[in-house]
N, C-alpha and C positions, 0 to 999 in steps of 0.2 A: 504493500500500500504506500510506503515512503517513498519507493519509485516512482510510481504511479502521480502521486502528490507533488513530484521535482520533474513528472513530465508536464505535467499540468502547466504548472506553473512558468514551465520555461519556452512551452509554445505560446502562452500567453505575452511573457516576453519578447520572445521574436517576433510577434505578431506587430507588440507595438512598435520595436524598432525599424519592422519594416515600412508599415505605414506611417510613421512620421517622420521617413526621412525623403525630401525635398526631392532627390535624382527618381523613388519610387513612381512618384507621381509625376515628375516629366515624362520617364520614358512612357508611362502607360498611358499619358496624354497624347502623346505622339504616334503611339502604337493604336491607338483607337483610332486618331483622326484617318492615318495613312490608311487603317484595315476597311473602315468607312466609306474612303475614297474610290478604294479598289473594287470594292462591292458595289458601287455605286457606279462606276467606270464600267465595270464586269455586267449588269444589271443594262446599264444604256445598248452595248453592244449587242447582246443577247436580242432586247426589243427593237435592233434594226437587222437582226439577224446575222449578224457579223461572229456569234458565239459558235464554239463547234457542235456539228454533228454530234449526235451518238442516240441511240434508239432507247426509248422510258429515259429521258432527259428531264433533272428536274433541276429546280433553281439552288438547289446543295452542289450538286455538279459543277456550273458554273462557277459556284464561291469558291471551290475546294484547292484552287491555288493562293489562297489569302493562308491558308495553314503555314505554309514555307516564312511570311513575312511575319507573322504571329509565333513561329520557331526561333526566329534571329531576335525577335525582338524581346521575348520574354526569356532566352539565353543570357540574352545579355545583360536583363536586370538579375537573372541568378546569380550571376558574376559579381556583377558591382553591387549584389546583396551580400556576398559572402565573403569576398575579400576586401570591400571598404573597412570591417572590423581591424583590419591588421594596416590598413593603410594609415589609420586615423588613431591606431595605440589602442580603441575601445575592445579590443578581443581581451586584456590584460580584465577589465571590468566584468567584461561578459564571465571570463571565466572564474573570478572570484564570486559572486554570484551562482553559477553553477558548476562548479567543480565538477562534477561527474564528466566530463567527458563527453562518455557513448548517449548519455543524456542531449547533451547539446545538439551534436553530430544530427540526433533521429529529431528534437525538434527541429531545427534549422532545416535540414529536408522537408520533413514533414509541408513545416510554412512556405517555403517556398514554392513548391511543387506545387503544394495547395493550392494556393494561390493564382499562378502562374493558370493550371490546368481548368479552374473555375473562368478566370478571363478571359484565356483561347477560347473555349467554347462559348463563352455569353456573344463574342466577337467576331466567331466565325457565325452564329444564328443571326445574327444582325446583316452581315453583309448578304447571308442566304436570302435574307426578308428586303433586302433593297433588290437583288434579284428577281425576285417572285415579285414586290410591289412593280415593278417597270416592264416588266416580261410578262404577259396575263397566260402566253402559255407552259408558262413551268411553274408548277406548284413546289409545295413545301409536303414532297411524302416521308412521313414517318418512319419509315422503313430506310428509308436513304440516310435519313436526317441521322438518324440513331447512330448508324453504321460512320456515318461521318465523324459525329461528335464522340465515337469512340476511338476514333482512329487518331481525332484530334487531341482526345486525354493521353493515347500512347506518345503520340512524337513528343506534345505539349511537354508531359510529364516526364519522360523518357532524357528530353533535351534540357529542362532546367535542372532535375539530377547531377546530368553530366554537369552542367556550369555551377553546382554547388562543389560538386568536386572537384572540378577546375581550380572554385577559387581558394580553397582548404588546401590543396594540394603545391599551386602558386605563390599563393598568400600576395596578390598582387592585382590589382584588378586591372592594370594594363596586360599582364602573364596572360591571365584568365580569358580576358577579351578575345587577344591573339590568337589563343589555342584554339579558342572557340571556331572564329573565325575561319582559321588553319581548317579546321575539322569537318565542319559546314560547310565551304564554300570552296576555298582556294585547292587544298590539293585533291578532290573529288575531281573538280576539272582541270587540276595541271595533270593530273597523272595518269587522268583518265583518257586523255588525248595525247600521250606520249606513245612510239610506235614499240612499248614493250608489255609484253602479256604478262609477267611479274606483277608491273606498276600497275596497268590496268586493272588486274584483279585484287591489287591492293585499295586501287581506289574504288572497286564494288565494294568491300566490306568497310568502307568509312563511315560515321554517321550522315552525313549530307547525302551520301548517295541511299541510303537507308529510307531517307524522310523522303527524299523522292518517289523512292522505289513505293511510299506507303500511299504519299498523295494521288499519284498519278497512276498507278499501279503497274507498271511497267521501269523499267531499268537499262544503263548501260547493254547490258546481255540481254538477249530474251530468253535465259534462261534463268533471271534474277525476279523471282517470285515476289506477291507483297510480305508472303509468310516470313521470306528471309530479310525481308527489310525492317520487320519488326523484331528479329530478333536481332538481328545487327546493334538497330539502337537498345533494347537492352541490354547489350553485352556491355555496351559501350558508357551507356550509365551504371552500370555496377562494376564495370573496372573500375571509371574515374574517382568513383563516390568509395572506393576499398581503397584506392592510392590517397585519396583526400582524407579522409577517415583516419589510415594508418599515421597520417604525419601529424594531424590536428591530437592522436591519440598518444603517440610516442615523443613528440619533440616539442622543444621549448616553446611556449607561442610569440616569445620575442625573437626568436633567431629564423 
């Protein structure tokens, strides 16, 4: 029950630190307008018929590349959620406050992820419903929607994991950003277009090419299933979140 009581208590803590700090609420102001925008772009195109093909099309379909912009962007506040602590000295407080450790480690996920996987989807239904309001022929079916907004808790939650343990594991919220970045984005396509089948299929099992692989359902290969994309990103968050973990666990949090 004492654990119990110091878990309590210390997601309640992370909760506040997250929402009252100032960068939380930029990025996710910035992250709505832009997720908004594209929904809304995505939604006009569709009602001049400019949206693509595909047979039982509904207005989730259309939205379902706003998931990728909602991955970078809710990565990146996992990032500058976890390792602003050590940028700013405040981890030294945090952890006199909770000592435990493995206590911290599972709230701090916990919040963040939380967090993070409630917004994707309140964000990706909004851009689906500017879709559907501008488009009269694609509805909002339940069946899609579902399938969607689960797909969106996997990458959602899957990707700010890894940027909790990015930034645990950095202790640097520039490191954290970078790696992210690195991981998402940059070498999925440096290495996926280089003419060596090593690199190539090094860049199919990266996270980026994963949340591809999950939005879009389809991959570099056509042999790269959505199944393995899902599993990809959680490989990928339970390494970063075990190497972030072991170091927040093991070593000084001043050094």
């Amino acid at each position: 029950m004492t654990v119990l009581r110091t878990f309590g208590r210390t997601v309640a803590a992370e909760w506040l630190r997250l929402v009252t700090v100032r960068s939380t609420w930029v990025l996710l102001v910035l992250l709505a307008l832009a997720v908004t925008a594209l929904g809304a772009l995505a939604g006009y195109d569709a009602a001049q018929g400019a949206g693509f093909d595909a047979p039982a099309r509904t207005a989730w379909d259309d939205a379902r590349f706003t998931l990728l912009f909602l991955l970078f962007g809710l990565v990146a506040l996992s990032c500058v959620a976890t390792a602003s602590d050590y940028g700013t000295g405040g981890i030294v407080p945090t952890l006199q406050w909770t000592p435990r450790r493995g206590v911290l480690l599972a709230a701090r996920t916990v919040v963040v992820a939380g967090v993070s996987v409630l917004v994707g989807m309140l964000l990706l239904t909004v851009a689906a419903a500017l879709v559907a309001v501008q488009a009269d022929g694609l509805g909002l079916s339940p069946d899609v929607g579902a399938s969607t907004l689960g797909d969106t808790a996997l990458v959602v939650g899957s990707g700010t994991v890894m940027g909790v343990g990015l930034g645990l594991l950095t202790r640097s919220t520039a490191g954290a950003l970078v790696t992210a970045i690195g991981l998402l984005v940059v070498l999925p396509l440096v290495l996926g277009n280089l003419p060596y089948e090593t690199l190539r299929t090094l860049a199919e099992h990266l996270p980026g090419t994963g949340a591809v692989v999950v939005v879009f359902g389809e991959g570099p290969s056509p042999e790269t299933t959505a199944a393995q994309g899902r599993l990809t990103l959680l490989a990928w968050a339970a390494g970063t979140l075990l190497l972030g973990g072991l170091r927040l666990l093991r070593t000084d949090a001043t050094r």
